[in-house]
N, C-alpha and C positions, 0 to 999 in steps of 0.2 A: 732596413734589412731585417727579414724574421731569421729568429735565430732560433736551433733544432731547440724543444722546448728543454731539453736536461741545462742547456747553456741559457735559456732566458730564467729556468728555476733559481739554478746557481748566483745568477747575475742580481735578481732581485733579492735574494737571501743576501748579497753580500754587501748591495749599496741602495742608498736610498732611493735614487735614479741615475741616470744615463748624463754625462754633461753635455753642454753644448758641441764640442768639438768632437765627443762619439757618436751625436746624433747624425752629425754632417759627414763623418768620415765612413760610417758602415753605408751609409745610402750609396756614395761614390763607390766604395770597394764592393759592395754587393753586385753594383753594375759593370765590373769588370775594369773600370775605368784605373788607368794610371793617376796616382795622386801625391799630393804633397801637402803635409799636416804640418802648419806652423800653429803654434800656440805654447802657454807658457810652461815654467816645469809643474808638473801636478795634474796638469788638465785630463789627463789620462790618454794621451793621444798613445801610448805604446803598449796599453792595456787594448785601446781600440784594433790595431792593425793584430797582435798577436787572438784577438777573440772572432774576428771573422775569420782568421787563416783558423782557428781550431773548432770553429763550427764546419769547415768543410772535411777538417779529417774526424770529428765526432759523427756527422752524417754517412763519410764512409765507414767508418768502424760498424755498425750496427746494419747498414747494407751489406757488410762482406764486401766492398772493394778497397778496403784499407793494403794495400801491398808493401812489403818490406822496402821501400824506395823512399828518399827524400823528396818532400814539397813543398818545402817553401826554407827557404836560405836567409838570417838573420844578420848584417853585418854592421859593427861599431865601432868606431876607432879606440874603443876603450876596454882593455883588459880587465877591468874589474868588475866586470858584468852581472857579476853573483848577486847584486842586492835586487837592480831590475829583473832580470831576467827570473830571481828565486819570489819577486811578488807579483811580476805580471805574466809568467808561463808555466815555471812551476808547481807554485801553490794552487792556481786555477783548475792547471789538469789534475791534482790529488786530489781537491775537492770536487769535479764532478766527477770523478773515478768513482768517489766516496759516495756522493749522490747516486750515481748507478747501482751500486749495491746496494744502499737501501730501497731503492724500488724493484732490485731483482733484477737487473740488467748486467747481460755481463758484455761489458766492452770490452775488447780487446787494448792492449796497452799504447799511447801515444808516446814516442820516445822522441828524446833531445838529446842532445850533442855537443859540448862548447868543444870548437878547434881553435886553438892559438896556440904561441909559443913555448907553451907550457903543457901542452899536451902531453903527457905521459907516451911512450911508444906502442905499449899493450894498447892501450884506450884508442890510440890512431889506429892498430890493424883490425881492432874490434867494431869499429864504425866502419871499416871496409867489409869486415864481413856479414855485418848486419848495419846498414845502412838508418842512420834517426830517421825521423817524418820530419822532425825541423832542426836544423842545423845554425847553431848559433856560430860567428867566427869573426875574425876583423880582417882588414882590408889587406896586408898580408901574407897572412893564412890562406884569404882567398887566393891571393894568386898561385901560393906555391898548388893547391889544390885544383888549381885551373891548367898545372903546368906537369904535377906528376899525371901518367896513365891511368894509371890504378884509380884513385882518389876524381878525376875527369867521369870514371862511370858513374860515381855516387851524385854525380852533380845535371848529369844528364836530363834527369827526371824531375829538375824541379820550373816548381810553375809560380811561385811567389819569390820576389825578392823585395826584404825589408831593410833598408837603409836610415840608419839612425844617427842623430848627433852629425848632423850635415850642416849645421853652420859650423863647426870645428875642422873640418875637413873642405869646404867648396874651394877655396883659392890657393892653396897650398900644394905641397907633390904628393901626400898621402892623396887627396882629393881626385888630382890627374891621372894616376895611378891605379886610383878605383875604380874610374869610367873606363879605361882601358880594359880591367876587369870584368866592369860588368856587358864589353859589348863583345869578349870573347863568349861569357857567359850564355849572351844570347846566341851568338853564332855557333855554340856548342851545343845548347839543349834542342834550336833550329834544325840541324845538319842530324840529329838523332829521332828527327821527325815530329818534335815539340811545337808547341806557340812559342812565341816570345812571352816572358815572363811576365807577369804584373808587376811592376814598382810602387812600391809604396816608401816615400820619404817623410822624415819626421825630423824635425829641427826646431831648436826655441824659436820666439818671435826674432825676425831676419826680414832687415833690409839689402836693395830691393828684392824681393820675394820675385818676382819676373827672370831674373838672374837665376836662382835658386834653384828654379822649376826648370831652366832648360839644363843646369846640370841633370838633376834626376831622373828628365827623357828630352835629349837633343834633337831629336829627332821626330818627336812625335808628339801629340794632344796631350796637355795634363789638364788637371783639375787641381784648383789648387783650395784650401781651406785654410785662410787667414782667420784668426780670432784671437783674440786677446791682447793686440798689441797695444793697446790705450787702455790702461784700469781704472777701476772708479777710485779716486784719490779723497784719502780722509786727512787735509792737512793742518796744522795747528800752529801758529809760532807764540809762543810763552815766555815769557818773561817776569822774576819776581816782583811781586808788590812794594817793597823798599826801594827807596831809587838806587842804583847804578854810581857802583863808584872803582876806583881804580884798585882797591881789594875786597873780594867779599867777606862779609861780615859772619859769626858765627848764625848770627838771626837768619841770613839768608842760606847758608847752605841747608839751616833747618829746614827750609821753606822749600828747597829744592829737593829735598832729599824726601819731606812728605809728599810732594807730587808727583815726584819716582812711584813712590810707593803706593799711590792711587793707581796712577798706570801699569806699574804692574799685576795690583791683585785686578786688575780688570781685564785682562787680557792674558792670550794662554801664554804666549810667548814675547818675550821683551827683551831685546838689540838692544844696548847703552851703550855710544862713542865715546871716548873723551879724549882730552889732549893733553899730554903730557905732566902741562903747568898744574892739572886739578885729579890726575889718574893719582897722588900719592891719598887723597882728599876721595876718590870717590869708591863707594862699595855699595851691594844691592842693601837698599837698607829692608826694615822687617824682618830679616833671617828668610828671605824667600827662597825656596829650594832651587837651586841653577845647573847648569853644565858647567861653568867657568867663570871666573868674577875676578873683579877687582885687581891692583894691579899686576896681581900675578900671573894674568890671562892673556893670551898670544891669540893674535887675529889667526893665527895657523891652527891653535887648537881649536876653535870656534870651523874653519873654514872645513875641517879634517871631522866635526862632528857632522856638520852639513852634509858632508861628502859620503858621510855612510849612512845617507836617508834619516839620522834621527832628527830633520828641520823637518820634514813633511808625516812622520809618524810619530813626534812626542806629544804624549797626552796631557802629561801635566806640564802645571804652569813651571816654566824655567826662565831664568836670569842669564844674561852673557854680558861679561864687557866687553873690550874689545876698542882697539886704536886705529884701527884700517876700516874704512866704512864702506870698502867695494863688497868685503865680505858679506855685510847684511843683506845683500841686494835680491837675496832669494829666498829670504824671511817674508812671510806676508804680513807678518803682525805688529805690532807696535815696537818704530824704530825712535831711539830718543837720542838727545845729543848734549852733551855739557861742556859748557867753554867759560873759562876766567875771562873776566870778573864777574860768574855767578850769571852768566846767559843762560835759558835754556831754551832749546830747540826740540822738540817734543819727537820732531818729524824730521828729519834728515836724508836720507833714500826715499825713493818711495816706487820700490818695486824693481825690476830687473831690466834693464837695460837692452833696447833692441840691439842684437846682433848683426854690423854692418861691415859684414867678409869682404868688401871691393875697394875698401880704403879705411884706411886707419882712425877709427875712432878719438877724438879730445875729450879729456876730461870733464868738460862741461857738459860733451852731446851724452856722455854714459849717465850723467846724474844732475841731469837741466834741472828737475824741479827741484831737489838742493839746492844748487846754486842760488836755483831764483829765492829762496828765501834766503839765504846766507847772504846775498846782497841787498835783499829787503833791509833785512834786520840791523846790516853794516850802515845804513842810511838812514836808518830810523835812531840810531845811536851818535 
């Protein structure tokens, strides 16, 4: 897909290149084609779908047919929207705003919209009378918006619909609920002389992905782009040099506690499990700078720092403890594990878990490559 050049300037000023999963996903959405982006968090698949839908309203703005109408409708099951939506919509559009004016251009303004249940009343009649260009809302918002008059004209006009976090919703009534949504949707923008919208679906890696795709278009042709659901694994099982006895030794926790500390300064971020018997016993050693440590750390505060993007945007090196090990699962970087008497497991997780919405997942199928060492290790002892 060529992108108008102020969005390929933007785009090279900001990252180094294009990942795998945007090069596949603008090709498919340039051709108009309905799609469905599975891959993991981070891969940038919702920087992709939001950068093709605002190359087409950047193209209209500077032609003069940008119209005060909505085009393209953004929906998530998740209210707290502001950290995605504030890194991949609207810091992008201030930065080429910002771009245009230093080259002299004067764009006219792209505007957004979050509607959900929190929407202020002023804010709700002011989107009626000036209509976003992209309307951010969850599943719903959209229907009451499908269902009042008023609010059914602002929706008439659009021509993109982005559907996100769709393995959290496929099997479930939010889910069912949506589809109903989205095929009034079509029969609304249809009957006002419209096409049927584009769909564009985005979801972690999800099993089976064939499933998936016919929620997103039941009726019609997708395209689907699978990537990432197998990563390249760097695994390690370690064990101290003194032999192994039924309590560890001060020698040995030294020895544990120094090869903490190599894996740490070696990497930006470092996960450390432990289990109860050695959590009074274990802390980041060095004085490493962390989020949370040691036994006074809750897999909640660790899962709650996750949660507000500081796992994919912390720059320096930081430490977490931490006694629930589902929570690491969306760390990419060095996960480590320590068990009495003085084991250690370097490698514990090792990565995030396909999502399998048609039947309830085991423990083992979320974190097979754990296990398989964790039974290694049980048998080698």
């Amino acid at each position: 897909m060529r992108f108008h050049s102020l969005i390929q300037e933007w785009f090279q000023r900001s990252f180094a290149r294009a990942t795998e999963v945007q090069e596949l996903a603008w090709k498919e959405i340039g051709e108009g084609s309905d799609v469905l982006i599975s891959a993991p968090t981070g891969s940038g698949k919702t920087l992709a779908a939001f950068l093709s839908c605002l190359d087409q309203l950047v193209r209209a703005a500077f032609d003069g047919s940008l119209r005060d109408q909505t085009s393209v409708v953004y929906v998530s099951p998740l209210k707290a929207l502001s950290n995605d939506i504030q890194k991949n919509l609207e810091r992008p559009l201030q930065e080429i705003a910002k771009l245009a004016g230093e080259k002299g251009l004067l764009m006219p303004p792209i505007r957004v919209a979050v509607r959900t249940g929190d929407t202020t009343m002023p804010e709700r009649q002011q989107m009626i009378k000036r209509p976003p260009h992209i309307l951010v809302t969850t599943p719903e918002s959209l229907f009451i918006l499908l269902t009042a008059e008023r609010s059914r004209e602002l929706l008439k006009t659009a021509k993109t619909m982005i559907i996100d976090e769709i393995h959290a919703m496929v099997v479930d009534k939010r889910g069912s609920h949506l589809s109903l949504s989205l095929a009034r949707l079509d029969d609304l923008v249809m009957k006002a002389g419209g096409a049927r919208l584009q769909r564009i679906g985005l979801s972690a890696t999800v099993r089976p992905i064939e499933e998936v795709a016919k929620f997103v278009a039941p009726d019609r042709q997708i395209r689907i782009i699978d990537s990432g659901h197998r990563r390249k694994l760097d695994l390690a099982v370690e064990v101290p040099k003194d032999e192994l006895g039924v309590v560890a030794s001060n020698e040995m926790w030294g020895e544990i506690y120094d090869r903490l500390a190599e894996l740490i300064l070696a990497h930006r971020t470092t996960l450390v499990f432990y289990t109860a018997a050695c959590g009074a016993r274990l802390a980041p050693p060095c004085g490493t700078p962390r989020r949370s440590c040691g036994t006074g750390a809750s897999w909640k505060s660790v899962a709650a720092s996750a949660a507000g993007g500081g796992a994919k945007t912390q720059e320096r090196r930081t430490t977490s403890c931490c006694r629930n090990r589902i929570t690491g699962t969306r760390y990419r970087h060095r996960i480590g594990r320590t068990r009495m008497p003085g084991r250690l497991t370097p490698i514990d997780c090792s990565g995030a878990p396909a999502h399998r919405p048609f039947r309830s997942p085991c423990r083992s199928e979320q974190h097979s490559e754990g296990t398989a060492i964790r039974n290694h290790t049980r048998r080698a002892d």
